[in-house]
N, C-alpha and C positions, 0 to 999 in steps of 0.2 A: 504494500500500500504506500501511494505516494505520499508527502505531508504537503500542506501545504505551504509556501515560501513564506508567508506571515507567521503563520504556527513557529516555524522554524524558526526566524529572526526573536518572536517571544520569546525562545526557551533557552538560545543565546541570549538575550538578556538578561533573564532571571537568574542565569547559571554566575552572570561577570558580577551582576549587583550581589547575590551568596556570596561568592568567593571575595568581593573587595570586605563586607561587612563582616566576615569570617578575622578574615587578618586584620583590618583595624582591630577589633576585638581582642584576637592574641599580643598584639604592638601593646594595647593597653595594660595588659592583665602580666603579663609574662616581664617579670624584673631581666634588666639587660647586666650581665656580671663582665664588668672588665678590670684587668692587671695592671700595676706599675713596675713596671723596671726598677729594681734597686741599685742598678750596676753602676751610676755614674753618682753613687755615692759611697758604695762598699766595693773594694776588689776584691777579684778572685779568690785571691792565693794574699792572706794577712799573716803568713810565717811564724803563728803562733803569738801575734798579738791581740792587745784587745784596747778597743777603743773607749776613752775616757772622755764622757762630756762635761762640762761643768757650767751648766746655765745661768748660774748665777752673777759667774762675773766673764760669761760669755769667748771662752775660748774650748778647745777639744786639744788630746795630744793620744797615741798609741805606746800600749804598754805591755813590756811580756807578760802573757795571761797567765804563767806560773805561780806569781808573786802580788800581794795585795796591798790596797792606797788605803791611808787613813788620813782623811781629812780635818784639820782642825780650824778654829774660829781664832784668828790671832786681835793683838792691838799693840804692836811692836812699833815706837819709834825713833827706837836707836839701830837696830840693824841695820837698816837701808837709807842712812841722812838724807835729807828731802821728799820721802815720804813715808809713808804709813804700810809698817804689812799687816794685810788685815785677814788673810789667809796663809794656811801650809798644807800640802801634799806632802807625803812621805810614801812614796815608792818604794815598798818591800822595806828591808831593816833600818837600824839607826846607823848613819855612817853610808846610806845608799844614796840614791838621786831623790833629791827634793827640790817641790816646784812651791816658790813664794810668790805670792800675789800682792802686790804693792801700787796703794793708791798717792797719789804727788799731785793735787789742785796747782800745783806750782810748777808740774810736767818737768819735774827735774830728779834724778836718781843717784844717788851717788853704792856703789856697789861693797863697799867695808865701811865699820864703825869709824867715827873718829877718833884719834889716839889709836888706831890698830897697830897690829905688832909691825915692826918693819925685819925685812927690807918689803916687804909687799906691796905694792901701789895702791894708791886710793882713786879708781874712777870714779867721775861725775860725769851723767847724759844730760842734758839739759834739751826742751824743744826753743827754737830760734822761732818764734810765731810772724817774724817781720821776713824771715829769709825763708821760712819752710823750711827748713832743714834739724836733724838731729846735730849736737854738735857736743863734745866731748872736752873736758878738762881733766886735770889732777891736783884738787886742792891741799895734799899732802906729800907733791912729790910724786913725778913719773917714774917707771921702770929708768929711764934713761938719763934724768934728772930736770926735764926740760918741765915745764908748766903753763905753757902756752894754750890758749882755749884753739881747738882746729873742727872742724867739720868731720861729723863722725862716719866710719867707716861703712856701709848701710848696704855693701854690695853683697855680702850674703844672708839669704832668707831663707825659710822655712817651706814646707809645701802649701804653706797658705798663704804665700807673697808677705808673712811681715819680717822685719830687720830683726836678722841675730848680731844685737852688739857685745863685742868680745868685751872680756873682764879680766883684769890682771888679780883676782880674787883667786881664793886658795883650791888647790884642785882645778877643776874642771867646771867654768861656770859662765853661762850666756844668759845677758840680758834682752826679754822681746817684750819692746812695747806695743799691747794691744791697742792703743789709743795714745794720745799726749799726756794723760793723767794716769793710766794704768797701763801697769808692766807684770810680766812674768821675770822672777832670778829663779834661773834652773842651774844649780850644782849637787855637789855631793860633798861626803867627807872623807874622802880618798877611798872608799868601797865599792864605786862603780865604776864599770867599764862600757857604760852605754848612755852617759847621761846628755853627749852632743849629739848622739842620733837620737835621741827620744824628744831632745829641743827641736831638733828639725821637724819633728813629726807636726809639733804644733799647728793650730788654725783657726781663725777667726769664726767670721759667721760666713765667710765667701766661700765660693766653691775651689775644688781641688783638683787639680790634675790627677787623673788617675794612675796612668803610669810613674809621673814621679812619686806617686805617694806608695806605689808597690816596690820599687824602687827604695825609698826609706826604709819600709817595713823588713826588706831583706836584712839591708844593711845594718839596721837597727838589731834585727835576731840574731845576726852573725855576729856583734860585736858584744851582746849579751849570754852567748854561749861559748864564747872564747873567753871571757872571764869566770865561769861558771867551774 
């Protein structure tokens, strides 16, 4: 039996108007699940470290995950003449890498007490706000004798772009300013052997290169299993 060509175009119609009202209906009703990528914030391969945030005074750094941080609540102002530490990490034992947190409204640091034991140098960072720049003195006498205020050395950084300024302080110790008012002093007391790669590790709130920051992590485990 033939149909007829109007029959036929109805029943093409009824079929497209089902089928659109079918899937609106599913569009509506049926939650859509999608993923984020975490890769362009965690690598690969973290060589056995583990990541340390610290929100409150907004910096991050990586740490051998063997070994545990004890946080304290400071109000230190003689440690670090020209400002305040108002935090401390302690990275595994006493005598290991420790990160002090030091506030300076006056954006100036000086890295030993006054009167410190000599022959040790006493640096002072200070921010230059009319020249932008960091700039460095020794108000107790340079390693070399000289005391002249110079422009501080700021070419190397961390994997989160801020300046590791060198410290002629005991052992092994770099100062990063998070901001012109707040700094990280990361040293030790002659018991670490990884305390300039864990300084590198450091980072702001900005984003990270991932391959330099896999790149640290290595560097950092090898240099923490070779004193080990």
């Amino acid at each position: 039996m033939k149909w007829p060509i109007s029959i036929i175009v109805l029943l093409i119609l009824i079929g497209g108007g089902w089928y659109l009202w079918t899937s609106s209906t599913m569009s509506a009703s049926t939650p859509v699940t999608t993923s984020t990528s975490t890769s362009d914030t965690t690598p690969a391969q973290t060589y056995g470290m583990t990541h340390y945030t610290d929100t409150a005074n907004g910096f991050s750094f990586w740490y051998p995950s063997s070994i545990a941080i004890t946080a304290t609540t400071t109000n230190d102002t003689k440690a670090f003449p020209g400002g305040t530490e108002i935090a401390k990490l302690q990275v595994g034992e006493q005598g290991g890498t420790y990160i002090a947190v030091v506030y300076s409204p006056a954006s100036t640091i000086t890295d030993e007490p006054n009167g410190h034991a000599s022959p040790i140098a006493q640096t002072k960072y200070f921010y230059d706000a009319s020249a932008g720049k960091w700039m460095t003195a020794f108000p107790e006498g340079s390693p070399t004798g000289k005391s002249a205020t110079t422009t501080a050395d700021v070419s190397r950084t961390t994997i989160g772009g801020l300046p590791m300024l060198q410290s002629g302080a005991r052992f092994d110790t770099t100062i990063i300013p998070l901001s012109t008012t707040k700094f990280l002093v990361i040293g030790d007391g002659g018991g670490s052997m990884f305390t300039s790669q864990l300084a590198s590790t450091v980072s702001g709130s900005g984003t990270v290169d991932q391959n330099a920051l896999s790149a640290a992590l290595q560097t950092e485990a090898n240099a923490y299993n070779q004193g080990k």
